[in-house]
C-alpha atoms as an extended CHARMM CRD file, in Angstrom:
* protein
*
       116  EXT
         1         1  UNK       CA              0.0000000000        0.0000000000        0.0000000000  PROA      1               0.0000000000
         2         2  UNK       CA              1.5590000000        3.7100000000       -0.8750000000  PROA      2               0.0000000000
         3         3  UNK       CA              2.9080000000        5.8650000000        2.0170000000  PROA      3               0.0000000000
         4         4  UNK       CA              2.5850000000        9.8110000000        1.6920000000  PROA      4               0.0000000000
         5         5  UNK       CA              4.3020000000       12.0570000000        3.3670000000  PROA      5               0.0000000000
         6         6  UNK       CA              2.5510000000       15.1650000000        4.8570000000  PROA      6               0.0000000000
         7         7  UNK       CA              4.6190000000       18.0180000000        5.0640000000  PROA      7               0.0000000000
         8         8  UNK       CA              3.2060000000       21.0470000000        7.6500000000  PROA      8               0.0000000000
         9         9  UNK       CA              4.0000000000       24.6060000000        6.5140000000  PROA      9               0.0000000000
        10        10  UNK       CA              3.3220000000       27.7200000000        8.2520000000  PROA      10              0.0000000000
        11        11  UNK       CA              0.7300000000       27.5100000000       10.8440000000  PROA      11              0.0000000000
        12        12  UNK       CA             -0.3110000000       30.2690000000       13.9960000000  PROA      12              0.0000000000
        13        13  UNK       CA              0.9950000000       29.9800000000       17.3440000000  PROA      13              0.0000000000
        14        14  UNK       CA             -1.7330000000       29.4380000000       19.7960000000  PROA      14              0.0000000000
        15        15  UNK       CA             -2.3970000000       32.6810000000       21.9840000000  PROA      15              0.0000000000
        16        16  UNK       CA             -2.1910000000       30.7650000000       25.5140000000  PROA      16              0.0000000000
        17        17  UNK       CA             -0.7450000000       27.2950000000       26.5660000000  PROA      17              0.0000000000
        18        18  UNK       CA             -4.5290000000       26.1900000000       26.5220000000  PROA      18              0.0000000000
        19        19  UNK       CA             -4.9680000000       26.8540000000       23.3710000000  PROA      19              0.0000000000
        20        20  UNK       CA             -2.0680000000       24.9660000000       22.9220000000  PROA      20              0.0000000000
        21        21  UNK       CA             -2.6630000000       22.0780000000       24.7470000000  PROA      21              0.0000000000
        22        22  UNK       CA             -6.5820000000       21.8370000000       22.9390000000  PROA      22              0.0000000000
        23        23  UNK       CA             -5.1450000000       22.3090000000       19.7190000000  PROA      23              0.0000000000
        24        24  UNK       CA             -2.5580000000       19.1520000000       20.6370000000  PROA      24              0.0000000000
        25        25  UNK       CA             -5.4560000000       17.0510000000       21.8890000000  PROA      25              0.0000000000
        26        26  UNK       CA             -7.3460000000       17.7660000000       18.4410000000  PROA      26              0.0000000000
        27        27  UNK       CA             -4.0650000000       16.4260000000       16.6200000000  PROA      27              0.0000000000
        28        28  UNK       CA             -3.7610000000       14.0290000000       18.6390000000  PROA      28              0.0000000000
        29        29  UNK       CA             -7.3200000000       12.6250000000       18.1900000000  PROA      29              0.0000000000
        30        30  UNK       CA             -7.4390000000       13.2290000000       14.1390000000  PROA      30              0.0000000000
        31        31  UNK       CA             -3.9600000000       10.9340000000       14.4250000000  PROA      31              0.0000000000
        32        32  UNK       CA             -6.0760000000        8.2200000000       16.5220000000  PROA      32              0.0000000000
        33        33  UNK       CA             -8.9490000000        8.1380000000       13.7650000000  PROA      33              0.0000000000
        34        34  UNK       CA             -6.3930000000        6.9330000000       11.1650000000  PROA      34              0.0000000000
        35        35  UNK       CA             -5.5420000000        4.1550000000       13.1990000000  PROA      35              0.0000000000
        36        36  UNK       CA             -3.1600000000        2.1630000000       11.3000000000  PROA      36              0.0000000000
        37        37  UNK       CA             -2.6270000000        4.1890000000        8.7170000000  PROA      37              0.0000000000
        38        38  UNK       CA             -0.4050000000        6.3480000000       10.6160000000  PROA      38              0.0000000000
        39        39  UNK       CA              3.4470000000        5.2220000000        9.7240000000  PROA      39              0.0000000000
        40        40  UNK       CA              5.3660000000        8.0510000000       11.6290000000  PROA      40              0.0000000000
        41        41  UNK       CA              2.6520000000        9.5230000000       13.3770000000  PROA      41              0.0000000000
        42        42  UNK       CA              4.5190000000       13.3450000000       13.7080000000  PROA      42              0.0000000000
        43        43  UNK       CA              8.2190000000       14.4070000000       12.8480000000  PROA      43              0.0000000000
        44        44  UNK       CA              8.7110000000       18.2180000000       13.9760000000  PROA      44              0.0000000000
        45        45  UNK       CA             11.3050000000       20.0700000000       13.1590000000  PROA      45              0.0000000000
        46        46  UNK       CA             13.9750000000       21.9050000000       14.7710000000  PROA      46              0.0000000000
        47        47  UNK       CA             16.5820000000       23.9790000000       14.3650000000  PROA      47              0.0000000000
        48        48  UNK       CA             16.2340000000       23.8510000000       10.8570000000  PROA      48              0.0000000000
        49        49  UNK       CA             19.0000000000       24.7620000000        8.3490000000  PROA      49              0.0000000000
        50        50  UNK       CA             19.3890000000       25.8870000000        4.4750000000  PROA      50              0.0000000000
        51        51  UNK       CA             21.9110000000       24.8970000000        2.1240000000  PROA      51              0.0000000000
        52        52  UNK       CA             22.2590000000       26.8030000000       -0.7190000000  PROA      52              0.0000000000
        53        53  UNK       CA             23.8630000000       25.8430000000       -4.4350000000  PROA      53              0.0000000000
        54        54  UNK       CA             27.1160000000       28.0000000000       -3.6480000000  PROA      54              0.0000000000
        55        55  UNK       CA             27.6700000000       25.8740000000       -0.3360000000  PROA      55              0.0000000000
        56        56  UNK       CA             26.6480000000       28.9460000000        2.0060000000  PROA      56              0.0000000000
        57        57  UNK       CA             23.8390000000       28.2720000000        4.8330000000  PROA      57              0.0000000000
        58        58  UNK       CA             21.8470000000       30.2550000000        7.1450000000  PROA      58              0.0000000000
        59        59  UNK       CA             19.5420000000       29.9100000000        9.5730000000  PROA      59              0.0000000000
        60        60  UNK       CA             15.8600000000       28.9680000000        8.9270000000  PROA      60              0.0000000000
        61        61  UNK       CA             13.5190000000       27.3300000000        6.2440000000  PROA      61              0.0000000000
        62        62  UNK       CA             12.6540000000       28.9900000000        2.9050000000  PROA      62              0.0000000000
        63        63  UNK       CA              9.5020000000       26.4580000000        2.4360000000  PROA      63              0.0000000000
        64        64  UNK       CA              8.0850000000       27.5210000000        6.1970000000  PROA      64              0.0000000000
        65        65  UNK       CA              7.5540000000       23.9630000000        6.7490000000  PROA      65              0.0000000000
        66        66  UNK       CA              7.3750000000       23.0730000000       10.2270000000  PROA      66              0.0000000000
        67        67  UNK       CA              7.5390000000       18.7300000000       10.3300000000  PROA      67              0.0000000000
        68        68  UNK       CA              5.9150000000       15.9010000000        8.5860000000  PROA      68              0.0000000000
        69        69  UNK       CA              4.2610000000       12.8320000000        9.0270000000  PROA      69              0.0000000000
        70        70  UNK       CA              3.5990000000       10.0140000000        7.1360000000  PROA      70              0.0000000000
        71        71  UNK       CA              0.1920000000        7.7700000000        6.4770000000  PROA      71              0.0000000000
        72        72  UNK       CA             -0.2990000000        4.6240000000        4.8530000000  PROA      72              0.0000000000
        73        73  UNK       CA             -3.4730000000        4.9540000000        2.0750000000  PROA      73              0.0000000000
        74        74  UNK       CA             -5.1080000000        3.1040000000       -0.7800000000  PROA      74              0.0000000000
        75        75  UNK       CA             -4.6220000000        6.3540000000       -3.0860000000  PROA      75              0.0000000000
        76        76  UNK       CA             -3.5590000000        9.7560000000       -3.7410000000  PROA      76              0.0000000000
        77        77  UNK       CA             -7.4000000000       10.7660000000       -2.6660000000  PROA      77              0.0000000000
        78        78  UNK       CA             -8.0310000000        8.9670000000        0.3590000000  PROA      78              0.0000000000
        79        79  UNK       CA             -4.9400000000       10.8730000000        1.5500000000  PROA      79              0.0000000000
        80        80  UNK       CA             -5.6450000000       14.3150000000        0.4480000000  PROA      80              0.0000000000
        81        81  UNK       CA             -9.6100000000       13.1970000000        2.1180000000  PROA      81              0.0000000000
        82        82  UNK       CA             -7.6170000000       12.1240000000        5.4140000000  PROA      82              0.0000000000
        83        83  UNK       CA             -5.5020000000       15.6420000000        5.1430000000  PROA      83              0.0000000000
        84        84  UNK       CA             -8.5530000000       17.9770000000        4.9990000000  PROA      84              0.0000000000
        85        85  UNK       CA             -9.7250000000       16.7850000000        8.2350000000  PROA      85              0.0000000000
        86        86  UNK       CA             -6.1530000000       17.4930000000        9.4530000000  PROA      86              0.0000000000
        87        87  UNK       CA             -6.5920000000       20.3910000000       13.1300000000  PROA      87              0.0000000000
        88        88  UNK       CA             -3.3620000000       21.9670000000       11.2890000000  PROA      88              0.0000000000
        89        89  UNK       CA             -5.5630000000       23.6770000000        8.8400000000  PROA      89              0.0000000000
        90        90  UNK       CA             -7.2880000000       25.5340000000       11.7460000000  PROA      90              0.0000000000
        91        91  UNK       CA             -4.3310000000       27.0140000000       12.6430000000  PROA      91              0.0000000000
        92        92  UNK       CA             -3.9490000000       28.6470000000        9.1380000000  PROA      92              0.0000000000
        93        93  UNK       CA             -1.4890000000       26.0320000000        8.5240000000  PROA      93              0.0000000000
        94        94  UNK       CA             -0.8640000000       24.2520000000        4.8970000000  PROA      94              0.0000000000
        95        95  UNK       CA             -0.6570000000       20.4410000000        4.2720000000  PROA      95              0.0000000000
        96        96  UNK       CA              1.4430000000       19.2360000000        1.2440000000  PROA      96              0.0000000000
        97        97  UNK       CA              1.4130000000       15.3540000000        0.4910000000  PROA      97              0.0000000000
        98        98  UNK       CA              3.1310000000       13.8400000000       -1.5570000000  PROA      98              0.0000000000
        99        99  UNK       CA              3.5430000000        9.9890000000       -1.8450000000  PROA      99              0.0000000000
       100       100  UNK       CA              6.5150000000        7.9790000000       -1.1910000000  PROA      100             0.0000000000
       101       101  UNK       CA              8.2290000000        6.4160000000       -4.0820000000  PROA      101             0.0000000000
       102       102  UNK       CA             10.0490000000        3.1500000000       -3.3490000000  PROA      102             0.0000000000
       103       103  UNK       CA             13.9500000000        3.6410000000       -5.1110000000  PROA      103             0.0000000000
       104       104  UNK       CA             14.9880000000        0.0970000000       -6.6310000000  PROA      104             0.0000000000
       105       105  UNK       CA             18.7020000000       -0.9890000000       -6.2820000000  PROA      105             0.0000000000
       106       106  UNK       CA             21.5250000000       -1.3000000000       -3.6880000000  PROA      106             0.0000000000
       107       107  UNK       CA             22.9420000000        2.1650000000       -2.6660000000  PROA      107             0.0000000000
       108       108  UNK       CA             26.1550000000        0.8310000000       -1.5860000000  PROA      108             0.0000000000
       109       109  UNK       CA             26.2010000000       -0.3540000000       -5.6070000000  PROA      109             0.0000000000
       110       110  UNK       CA             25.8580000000        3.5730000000       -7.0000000000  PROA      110             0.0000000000
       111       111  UNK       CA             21.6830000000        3.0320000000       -6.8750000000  PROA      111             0.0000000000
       112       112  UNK       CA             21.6100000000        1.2750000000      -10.0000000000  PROA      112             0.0000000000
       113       113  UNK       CA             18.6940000000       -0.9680000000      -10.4360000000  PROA      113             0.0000000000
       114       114  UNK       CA             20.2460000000       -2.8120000000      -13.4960000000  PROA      114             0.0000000000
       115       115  UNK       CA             20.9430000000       -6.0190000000      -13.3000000000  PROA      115             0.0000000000
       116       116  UNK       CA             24.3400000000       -7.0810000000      -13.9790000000  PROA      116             0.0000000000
């Protein structure tokens, strides 16, 4: 079955720690309805980093994206339906998901999937 990865981008803090703390508990409970779906159930991010083509980094994201999970689904739509119930959105936050693509070959062989 195909495994998507949804990205979170942007997104309000909440005004108060119990804002917060509802706004976890609605997460956590739209994770719980997917049941075993959920792969990685959340992967935030911290600290993040850019590397640019010239080899210089700085600080920060340019893509705003905050963490990602990823789900298990029958199909492209059943994860974009499973995304738009997602509390993230009522934060203002954006959902990107993309599925997972399974790479063929040995990677200690250069990645080739040829055979020999």
């Amino acid at each position: 079955m195909p495994q998507y990865m949804v990205f979170y981008l942007g997104g309000e803090l909440p005004s108060s720690p119990g804002e917060g703390q509802k706004h976890f508990e609605r997460y956590q409970k739209w994770l719980a309805s997917l049941g075993d779906a959920v792969v990685s159930a959340a992967i935030p991010f911290k600290d993040t980093h850019t590397v640019h083509p010239d080899g210089k980094t700085k600080l920060g994201t340019t893509t705003g994206m905050s963490g990602l999970s990823i789900i298990r689904m029958g199909s492209m739509e059943e994860a974009l339906t499973a995304a738009r119930d997602c509390p993230f959105l009522e934060i203002k936050g954006t959902l990107e998901i993309s599925e997972m693509l399974e790479m063929q070959g040995d990677p200690g062989e250069g990645g080739s999937d040829k055979a020999n």
